[in-house]
Backbone as ProteinMPNN parsed JSONL, in Angstrom:
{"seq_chain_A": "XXXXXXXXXXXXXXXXXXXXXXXXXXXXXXXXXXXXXXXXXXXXXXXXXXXXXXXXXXXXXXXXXXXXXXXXXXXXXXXXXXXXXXXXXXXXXXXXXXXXXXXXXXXXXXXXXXXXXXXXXXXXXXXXXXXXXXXXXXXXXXXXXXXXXXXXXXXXXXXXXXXXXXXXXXXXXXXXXXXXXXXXX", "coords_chain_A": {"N_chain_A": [[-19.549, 23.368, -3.742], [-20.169, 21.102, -1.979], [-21.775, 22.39, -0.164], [-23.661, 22.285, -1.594], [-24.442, 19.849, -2.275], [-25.105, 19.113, 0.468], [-27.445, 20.569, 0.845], [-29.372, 19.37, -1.455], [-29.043, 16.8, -0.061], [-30.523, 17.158, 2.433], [-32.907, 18.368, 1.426], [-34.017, 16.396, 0.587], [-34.079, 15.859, -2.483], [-32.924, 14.626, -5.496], [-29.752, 13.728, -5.407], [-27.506, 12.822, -6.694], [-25.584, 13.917, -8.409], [-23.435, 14.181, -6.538], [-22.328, 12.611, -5.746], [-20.522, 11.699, -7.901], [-16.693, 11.86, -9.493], [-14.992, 13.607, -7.759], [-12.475, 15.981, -9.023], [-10.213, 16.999, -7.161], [-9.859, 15.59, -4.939], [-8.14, 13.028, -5.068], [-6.071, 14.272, -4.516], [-6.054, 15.73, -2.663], [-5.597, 13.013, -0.777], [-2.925, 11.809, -1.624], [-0.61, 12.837, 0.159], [-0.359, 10.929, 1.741], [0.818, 8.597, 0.572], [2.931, 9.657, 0.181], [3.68, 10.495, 2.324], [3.978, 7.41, 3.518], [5.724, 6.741, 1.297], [8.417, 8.094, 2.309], [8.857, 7.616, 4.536], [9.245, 5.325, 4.569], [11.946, 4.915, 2.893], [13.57, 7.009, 4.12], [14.016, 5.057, 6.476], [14.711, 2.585, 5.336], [17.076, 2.989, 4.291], [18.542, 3.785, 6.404], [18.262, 1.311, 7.961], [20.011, -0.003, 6.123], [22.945, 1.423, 6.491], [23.354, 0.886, 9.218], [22.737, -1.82, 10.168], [24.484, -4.991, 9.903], [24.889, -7.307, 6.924], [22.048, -9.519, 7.465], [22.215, -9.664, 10.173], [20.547, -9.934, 12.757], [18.833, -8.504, 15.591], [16.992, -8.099, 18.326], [13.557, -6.782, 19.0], [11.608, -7.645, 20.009], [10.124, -9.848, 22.322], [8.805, -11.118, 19.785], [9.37, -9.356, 17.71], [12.078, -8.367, 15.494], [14.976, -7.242, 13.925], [16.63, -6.828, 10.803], [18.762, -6.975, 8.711], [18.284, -7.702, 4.234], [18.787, -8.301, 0.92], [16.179, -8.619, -1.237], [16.039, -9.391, -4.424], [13.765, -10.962, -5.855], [10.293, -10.814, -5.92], [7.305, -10.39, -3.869], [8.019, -13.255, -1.26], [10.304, -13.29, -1.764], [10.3, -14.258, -3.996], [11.205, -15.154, -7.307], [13.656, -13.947, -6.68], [16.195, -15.833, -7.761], [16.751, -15.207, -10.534], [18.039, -14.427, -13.426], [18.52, -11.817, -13.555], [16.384, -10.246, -15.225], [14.263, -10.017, -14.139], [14.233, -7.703, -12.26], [13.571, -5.075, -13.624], [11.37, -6.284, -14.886], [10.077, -6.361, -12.609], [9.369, -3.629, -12.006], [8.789, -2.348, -14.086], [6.012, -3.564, -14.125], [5.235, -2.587, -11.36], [4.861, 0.154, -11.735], [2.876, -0.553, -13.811], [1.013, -0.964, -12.463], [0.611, 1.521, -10.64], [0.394, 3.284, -12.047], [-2.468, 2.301, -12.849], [-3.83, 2.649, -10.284], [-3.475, 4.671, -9.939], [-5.542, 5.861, -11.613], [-7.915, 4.867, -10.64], [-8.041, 5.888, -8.691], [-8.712, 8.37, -9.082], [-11.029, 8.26, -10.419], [-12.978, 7.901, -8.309], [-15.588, 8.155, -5.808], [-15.692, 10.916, -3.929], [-17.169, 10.211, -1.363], [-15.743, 7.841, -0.86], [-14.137, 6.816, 1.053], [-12.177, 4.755, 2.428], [-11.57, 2.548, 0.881], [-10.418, 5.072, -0.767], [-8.0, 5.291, 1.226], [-6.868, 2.788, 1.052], [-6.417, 2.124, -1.334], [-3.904, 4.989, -1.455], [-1.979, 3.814, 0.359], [-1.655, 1.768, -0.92], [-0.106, 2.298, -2.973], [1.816, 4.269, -2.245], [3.656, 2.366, -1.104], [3.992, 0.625, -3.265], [5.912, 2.653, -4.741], [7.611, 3.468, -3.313], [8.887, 0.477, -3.526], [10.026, 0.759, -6.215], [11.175, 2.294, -6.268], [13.515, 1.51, -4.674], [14.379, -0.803, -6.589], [14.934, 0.483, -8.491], [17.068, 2.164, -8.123], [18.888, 0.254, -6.87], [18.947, -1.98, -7.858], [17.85, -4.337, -6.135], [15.242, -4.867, -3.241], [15.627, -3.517, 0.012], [15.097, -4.876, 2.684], [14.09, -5.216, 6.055], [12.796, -5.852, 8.376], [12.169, -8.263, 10.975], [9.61, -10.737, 11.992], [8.86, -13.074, 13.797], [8.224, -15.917, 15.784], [9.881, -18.312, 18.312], [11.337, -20.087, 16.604], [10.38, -20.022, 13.93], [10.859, -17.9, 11.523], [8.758, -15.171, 9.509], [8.972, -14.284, 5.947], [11.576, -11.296, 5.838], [10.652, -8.172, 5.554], [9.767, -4.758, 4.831], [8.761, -1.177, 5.513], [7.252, -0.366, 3.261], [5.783, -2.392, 1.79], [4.792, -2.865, 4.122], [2.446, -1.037, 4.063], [1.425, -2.006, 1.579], [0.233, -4.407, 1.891], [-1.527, -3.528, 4.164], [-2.981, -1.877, 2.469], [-4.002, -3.893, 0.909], [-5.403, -5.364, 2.582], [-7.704, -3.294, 3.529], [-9.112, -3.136, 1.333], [-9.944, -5.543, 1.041], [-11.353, -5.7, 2.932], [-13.188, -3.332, 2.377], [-14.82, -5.031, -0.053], [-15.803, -6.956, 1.554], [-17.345, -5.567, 3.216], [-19.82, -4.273, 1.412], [-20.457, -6.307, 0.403], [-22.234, -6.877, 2.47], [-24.15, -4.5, 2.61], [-25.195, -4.73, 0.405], [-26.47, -7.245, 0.839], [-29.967, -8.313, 1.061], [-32.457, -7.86, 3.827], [-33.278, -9.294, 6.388], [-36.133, -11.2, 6.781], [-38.272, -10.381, 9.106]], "CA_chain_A": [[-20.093, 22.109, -4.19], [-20.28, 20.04, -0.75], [-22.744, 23.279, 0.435], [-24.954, 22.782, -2.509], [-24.572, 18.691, -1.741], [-25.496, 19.137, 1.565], [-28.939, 21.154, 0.392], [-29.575, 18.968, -1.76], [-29.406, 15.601, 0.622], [-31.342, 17.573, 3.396], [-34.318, 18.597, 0.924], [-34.568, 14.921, -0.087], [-33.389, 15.834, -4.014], [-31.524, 14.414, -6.404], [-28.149, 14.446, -5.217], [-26.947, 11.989, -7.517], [-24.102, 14.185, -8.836], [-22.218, 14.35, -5.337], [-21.023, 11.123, -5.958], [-19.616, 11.575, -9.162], [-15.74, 11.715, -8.668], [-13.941, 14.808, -7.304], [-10.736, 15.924, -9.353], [-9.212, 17.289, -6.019], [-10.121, 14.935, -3.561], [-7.302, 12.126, -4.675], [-4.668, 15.333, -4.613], [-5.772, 15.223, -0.884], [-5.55, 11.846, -0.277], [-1.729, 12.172, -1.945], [-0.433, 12.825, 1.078], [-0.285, 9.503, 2.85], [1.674, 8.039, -0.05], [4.025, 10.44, 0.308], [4.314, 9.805, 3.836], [4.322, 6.217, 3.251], [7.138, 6.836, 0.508], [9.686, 9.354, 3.134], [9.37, 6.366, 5.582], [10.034, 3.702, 3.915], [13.233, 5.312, 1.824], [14.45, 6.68, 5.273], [13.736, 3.673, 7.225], [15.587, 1.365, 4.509], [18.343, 3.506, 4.031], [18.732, 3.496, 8.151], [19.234, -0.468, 8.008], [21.334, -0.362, 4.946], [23.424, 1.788, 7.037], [23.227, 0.345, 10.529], [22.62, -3.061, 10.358], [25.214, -5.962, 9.082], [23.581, -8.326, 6.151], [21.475, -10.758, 8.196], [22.352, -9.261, 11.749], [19.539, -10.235, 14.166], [18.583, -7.4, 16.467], [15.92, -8.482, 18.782], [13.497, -5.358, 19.472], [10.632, -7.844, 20.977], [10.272, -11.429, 21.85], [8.41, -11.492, 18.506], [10.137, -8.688, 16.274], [13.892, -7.893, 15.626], [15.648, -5.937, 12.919], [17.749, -8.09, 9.831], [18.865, -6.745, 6.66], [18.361, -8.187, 3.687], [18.164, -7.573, 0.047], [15.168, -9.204, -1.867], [16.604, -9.446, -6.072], [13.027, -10.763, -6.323], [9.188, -9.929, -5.279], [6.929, -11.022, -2.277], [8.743, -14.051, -0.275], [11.838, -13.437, -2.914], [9.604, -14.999, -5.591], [11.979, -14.877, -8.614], [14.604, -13.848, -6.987], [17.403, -16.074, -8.24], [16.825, -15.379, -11.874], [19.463, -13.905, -14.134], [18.252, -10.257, -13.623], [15.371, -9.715, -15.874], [13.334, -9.749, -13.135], [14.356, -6.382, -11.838], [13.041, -4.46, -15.088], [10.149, -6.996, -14.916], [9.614, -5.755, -11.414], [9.5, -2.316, -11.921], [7.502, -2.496, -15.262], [4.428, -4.49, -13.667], [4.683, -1.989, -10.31], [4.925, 1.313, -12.597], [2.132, -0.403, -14.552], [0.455, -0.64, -11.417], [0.392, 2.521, -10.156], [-0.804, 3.936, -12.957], [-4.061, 2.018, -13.175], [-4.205, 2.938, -9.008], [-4.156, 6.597, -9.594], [-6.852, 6.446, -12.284], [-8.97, 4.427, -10.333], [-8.35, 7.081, -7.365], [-9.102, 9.532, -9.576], [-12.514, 8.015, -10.504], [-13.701, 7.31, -6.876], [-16.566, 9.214, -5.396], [-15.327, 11.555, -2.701], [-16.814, 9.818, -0.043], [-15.335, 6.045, -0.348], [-12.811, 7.13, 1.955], [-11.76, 3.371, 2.575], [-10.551, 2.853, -0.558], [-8.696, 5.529, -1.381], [-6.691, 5.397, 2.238], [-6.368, 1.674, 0.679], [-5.007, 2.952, -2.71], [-2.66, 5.311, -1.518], [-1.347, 2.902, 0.952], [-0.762, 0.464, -1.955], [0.736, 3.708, -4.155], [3.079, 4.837, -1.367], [4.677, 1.075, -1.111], [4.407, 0.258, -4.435], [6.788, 3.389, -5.037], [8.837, 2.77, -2.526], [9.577, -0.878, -3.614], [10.518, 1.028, -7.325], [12.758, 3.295, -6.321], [14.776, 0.388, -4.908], [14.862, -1.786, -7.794], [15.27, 1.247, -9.82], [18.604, 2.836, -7.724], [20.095, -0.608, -6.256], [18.32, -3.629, -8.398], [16.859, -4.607, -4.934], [14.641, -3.91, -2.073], [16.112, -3.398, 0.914], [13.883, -5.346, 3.721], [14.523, -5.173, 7.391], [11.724, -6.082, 9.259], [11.627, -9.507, 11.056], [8.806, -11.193, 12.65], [9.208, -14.829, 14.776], [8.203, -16.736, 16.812], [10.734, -19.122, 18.4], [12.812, -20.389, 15.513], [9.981, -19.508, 12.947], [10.846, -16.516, 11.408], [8.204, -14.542, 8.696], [9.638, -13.614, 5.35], [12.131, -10.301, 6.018], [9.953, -7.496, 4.961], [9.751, -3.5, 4.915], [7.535, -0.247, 5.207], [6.828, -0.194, 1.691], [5.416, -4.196, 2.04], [3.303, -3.312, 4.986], [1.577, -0.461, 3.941], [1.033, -2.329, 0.194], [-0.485, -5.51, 2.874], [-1.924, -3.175, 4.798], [-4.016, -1.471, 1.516], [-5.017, -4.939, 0.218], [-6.595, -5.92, 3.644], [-8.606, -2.512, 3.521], [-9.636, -3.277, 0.008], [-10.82, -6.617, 1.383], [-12.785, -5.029, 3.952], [-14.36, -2.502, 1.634], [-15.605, -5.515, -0.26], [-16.956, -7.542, 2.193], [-18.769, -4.496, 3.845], [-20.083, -4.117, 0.457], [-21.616, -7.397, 0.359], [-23.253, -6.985, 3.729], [-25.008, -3.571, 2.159], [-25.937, -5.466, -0.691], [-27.841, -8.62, 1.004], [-31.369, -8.244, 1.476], [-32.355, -7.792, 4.973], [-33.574, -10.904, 6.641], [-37.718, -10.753, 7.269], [-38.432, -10.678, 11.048]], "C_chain_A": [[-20.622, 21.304, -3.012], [-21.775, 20.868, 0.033], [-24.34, 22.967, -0.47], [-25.316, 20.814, -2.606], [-25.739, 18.636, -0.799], [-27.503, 19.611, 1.71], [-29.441, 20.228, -0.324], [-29.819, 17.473, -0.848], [-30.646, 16.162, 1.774], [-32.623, 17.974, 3.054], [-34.598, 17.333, 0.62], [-34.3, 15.353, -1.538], [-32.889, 15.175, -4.615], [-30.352, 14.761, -5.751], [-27.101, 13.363, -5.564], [-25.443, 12.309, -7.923], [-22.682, 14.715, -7.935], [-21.721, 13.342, -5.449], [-20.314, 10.669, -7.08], [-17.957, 11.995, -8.561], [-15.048, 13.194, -8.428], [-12.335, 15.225, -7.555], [-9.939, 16.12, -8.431], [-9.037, 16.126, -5.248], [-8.811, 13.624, -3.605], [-5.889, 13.097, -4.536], [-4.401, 15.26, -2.937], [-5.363, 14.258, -0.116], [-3.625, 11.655, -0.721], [-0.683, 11.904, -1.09], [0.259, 11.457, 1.44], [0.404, 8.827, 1.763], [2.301, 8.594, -0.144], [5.032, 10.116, 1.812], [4.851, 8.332, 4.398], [6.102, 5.606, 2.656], [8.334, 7.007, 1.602], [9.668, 8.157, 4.008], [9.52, 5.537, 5.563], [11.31, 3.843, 3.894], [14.235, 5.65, 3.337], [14.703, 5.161, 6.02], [14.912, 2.681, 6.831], [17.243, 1.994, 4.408], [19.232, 3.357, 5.675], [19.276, 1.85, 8.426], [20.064, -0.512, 7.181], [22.419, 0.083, 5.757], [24.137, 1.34, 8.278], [23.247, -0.822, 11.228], [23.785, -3.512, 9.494], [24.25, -6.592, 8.296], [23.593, -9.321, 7.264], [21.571, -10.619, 9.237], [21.231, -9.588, 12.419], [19.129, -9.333, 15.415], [16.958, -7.365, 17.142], [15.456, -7.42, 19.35], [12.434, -6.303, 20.515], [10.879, -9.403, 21.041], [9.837, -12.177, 20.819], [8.706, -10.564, 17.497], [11.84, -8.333, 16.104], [13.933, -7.371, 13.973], [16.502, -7.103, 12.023], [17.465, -7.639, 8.708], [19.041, -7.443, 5.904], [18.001, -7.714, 2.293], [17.702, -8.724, -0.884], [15.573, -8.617, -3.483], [14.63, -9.897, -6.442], [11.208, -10.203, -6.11], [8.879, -10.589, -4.331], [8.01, -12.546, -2.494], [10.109, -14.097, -0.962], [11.336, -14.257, -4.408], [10.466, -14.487, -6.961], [13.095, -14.363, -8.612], [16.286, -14.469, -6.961], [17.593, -16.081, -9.846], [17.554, -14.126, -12.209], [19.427, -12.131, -13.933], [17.394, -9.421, -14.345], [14.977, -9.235, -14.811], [13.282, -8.116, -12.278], [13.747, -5.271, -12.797], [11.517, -4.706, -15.193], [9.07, -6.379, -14.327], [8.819, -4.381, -11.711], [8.379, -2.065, -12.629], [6.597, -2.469, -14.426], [4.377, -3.128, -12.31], [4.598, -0.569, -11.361], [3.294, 1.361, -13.662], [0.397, -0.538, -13.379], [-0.28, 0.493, -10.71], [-0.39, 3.442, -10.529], [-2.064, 3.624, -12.981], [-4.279, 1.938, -11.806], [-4.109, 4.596, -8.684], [-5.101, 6.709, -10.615], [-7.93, 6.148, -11.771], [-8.981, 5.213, -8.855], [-8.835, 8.175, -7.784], [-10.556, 9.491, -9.893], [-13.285, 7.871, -9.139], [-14.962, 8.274, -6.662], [-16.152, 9.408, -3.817], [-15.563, 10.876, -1.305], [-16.418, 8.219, 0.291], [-13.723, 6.382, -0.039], [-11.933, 5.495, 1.962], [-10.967, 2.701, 1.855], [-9.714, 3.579, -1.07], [-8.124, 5.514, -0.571], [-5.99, 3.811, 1.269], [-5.53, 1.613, -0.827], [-3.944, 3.473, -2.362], [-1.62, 4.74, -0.842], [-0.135, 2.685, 0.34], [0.372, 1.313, -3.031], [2.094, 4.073, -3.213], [4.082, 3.404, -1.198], [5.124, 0.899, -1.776], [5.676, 1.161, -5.367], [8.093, 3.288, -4.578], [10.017, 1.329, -2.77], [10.211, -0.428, -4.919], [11.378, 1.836, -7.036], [14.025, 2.595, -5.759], [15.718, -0.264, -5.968], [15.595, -0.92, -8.637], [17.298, 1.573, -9.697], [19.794, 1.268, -7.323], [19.78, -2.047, -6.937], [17.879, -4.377, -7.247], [16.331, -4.591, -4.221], [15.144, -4.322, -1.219], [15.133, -4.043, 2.09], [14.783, -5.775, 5.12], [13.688, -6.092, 8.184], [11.711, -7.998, 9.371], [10.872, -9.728, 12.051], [8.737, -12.442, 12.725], [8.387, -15.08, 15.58], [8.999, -18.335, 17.169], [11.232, -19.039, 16.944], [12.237, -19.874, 14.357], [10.045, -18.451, 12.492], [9.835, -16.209, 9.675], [8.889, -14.149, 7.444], [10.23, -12.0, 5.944], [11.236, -9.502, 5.152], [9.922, -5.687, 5.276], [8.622, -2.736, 5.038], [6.644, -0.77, 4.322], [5.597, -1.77, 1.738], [4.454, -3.894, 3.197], [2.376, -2.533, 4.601], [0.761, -1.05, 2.571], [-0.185, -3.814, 0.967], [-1.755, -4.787, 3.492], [-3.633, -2.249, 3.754], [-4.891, -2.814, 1.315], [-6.088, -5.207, 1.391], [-8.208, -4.811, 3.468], [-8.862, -2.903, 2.029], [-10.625, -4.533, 0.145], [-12.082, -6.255, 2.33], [-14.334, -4.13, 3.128], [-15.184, -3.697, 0.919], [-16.526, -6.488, 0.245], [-17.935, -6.58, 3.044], [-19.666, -4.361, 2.429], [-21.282, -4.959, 0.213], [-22.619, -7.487, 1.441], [-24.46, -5.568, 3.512], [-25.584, -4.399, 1.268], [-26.889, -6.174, -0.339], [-29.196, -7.638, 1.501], [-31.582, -8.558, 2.823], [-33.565, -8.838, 5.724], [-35.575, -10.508, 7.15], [-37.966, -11.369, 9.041], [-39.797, -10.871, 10.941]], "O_chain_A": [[-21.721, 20.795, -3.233], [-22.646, 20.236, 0.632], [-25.513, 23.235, -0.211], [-26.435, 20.49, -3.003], [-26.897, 18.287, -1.029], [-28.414, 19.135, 2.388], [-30.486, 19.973, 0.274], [-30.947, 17.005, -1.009], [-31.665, 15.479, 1.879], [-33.502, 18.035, 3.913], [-35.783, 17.209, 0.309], [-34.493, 14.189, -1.888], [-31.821, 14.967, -4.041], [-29.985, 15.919, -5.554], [-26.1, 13.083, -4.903], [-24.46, 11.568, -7.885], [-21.61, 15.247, -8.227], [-20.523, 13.185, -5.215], [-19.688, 9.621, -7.239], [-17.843, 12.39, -7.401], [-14.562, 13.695, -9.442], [-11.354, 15.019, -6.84], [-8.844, 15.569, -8.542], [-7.895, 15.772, -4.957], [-8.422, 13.178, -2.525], [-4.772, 12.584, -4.463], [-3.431, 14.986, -2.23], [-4.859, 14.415, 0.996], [-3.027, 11.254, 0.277], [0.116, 10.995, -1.314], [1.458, 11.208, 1.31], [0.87, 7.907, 2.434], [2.908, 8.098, -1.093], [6.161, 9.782, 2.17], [5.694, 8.078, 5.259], [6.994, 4.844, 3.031], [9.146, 6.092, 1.739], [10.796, 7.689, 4.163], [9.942, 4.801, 6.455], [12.008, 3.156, 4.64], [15.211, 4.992, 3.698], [15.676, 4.418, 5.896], [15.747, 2.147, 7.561], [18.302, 1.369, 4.466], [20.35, 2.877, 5.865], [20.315, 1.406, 8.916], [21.072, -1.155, 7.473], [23.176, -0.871, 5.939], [25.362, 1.406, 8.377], [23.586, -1.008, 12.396], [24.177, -2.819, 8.555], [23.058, -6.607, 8.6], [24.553, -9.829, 7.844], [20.966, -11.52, 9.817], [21.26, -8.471, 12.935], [19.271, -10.004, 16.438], [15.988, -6.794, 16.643], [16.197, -6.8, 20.113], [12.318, -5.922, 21.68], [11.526, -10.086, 20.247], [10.107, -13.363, 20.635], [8.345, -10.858, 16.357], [12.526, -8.04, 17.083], [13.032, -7.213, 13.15], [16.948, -8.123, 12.549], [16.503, -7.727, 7.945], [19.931, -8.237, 6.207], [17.104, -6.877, 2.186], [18.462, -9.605, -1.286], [15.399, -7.419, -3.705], [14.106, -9.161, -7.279], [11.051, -8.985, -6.202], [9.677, -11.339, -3.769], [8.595, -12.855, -3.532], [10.936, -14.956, -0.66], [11.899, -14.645, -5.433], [10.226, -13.405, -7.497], [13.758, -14.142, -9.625], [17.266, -13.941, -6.436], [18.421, -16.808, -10.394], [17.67, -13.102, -11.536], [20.375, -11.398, -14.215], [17.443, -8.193, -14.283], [15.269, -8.091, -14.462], [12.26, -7.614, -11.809], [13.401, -4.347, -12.059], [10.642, -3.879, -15.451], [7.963, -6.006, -14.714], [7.599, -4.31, -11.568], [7.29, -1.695, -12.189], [6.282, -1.399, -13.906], [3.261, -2.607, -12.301], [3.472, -0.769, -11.816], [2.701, 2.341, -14.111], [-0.787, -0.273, -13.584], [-1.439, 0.463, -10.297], [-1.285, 4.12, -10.024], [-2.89, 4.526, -13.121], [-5.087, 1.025, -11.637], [-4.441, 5.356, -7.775], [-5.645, 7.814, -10.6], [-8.955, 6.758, -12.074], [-9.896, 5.078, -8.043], [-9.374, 8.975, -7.019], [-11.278, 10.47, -9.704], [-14.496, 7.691, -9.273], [-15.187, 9.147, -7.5], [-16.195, 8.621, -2.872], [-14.759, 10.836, -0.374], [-16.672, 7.57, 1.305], [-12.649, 6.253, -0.627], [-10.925, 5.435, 1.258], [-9.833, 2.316, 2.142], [-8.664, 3.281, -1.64], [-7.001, 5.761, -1.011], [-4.818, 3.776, 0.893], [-4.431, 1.19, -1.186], [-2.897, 2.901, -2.666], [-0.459, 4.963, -1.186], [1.073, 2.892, 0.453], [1.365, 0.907, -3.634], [3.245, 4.094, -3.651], [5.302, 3.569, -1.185], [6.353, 0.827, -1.778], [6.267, 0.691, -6.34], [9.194, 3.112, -5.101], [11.193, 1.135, -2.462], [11.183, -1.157, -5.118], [12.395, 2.001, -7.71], [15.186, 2.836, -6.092], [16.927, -0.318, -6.193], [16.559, -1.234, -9.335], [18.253, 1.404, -10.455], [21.018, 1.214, -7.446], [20.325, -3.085, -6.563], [17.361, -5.41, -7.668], [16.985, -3.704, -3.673], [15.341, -5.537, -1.244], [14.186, -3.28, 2.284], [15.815, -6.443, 5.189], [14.171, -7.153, 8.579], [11.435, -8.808, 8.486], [11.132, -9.134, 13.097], [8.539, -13.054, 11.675], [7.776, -14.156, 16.118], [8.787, -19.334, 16.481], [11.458, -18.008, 16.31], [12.992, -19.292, 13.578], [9.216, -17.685, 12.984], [10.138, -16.926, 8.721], [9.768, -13.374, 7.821], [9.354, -11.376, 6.544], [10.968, -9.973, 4.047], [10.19, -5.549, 6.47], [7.527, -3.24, 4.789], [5.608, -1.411, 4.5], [4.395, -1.517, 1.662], [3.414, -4.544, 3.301], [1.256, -3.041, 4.665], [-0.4, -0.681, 2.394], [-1.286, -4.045, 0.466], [-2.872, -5.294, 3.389], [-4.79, -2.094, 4.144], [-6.108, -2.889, 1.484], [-7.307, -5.26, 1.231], [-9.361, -5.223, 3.338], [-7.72, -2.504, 1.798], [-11.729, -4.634, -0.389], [-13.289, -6.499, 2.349], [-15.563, -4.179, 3.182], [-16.385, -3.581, 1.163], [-17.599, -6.847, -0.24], [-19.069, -6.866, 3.428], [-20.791, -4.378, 2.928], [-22.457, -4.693, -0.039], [-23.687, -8.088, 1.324], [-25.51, -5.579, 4.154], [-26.715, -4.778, 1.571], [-28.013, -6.071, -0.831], [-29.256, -6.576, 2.12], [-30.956, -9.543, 3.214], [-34.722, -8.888, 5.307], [-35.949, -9.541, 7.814], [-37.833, -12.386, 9.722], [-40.467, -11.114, 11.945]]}, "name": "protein", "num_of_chains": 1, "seq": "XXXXXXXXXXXXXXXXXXXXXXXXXXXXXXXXXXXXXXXXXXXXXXXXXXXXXXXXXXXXXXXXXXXXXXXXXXXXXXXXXXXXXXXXXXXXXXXXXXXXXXXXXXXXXXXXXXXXXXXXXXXXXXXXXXXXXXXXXXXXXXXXXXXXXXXXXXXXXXXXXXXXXXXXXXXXXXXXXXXXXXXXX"}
């Protein structure tokens, strides 16, 4: 297929139907939410382990180590409520995921950008469910300070799901800069 692509862009052709979406290509991309997943789950399980709750373990003059467990979502949003919220959680990321592997599955092979930024958000978003699912909370280590200010406590799973949205932001403002009309000199 990519051979008969390739002929096709280099004669000047039609090659309209290379960018239709490639059933393999999000199997490849797979991967990296997998890898995402295994280092989170270790990772968290490593502070659950290692660290006291709330311990302080300064690795830089702006990061250190502090366990904590988040009952609800980003900054603890919801979590002092009675315990729905864990179910809630799960639901909404589960319902998530799903409509982020169909829309990986629709992509066209080469908007690389996006799907690293999907599976990112797929490998976190798993990660943060298999918490809720096994312990009703996520496990979050990660602190970032300066002087006294310290960052919500946060994990893998949380940066790579941060780390998708930004690339998702990127893809659409490159997007818009293809789009504009190119200025008359």
């Amino acid at each position: 297929m990519r051979a008969l692509c390739r002929e096709h862009y280099r004669r000047g052709r039609d090659a309209s139907f290379c960018l239709a979406a490639d059933p393999d290509a999000d199997m490849k991309w797979l991967w990296v939410s997998v890898l995402v997943l295994v280092v989170d789950q270790c990772s968290k399980l490593l502070a659950d382990a290692l660290l006291e709750m709330h311990q302080l373990v300064v690795l830089l003059p702006f990061l250190a180590l502090r366990k904590a467990y988040n009952y609800g979502a980003a900054f603890s949003f919801l979590g002092d409520a009675s315990g729905w919220q864990r179910w809630f959680f799960i639901l909404l990321a589960l319902v998530v995921i799903i409509i982020l592997l169909a829309w990986l599955r629709r992509l066209p092979p080469a908007d690389r950008l996006v799907r690293l930024a999907l599976v990112l958000i797929l490998g976190g978003a798993a990660g943060n469910v298999i918490d809720r699912a096994l312990y009703g909370y996520v496990i979050d280590f990660i602190d970032v300070f300066y002087g006294s200010w310290h960052w919500p406590t946060f994990n893998v799973a949380d940066s790579a799901i941060s780390v998708g949205a930004v690339l998702l932001l990127l893809d659409v403002l490159r997007g818009r800069d293809k789009a504009a009309p190119a200025p008359d000199a």
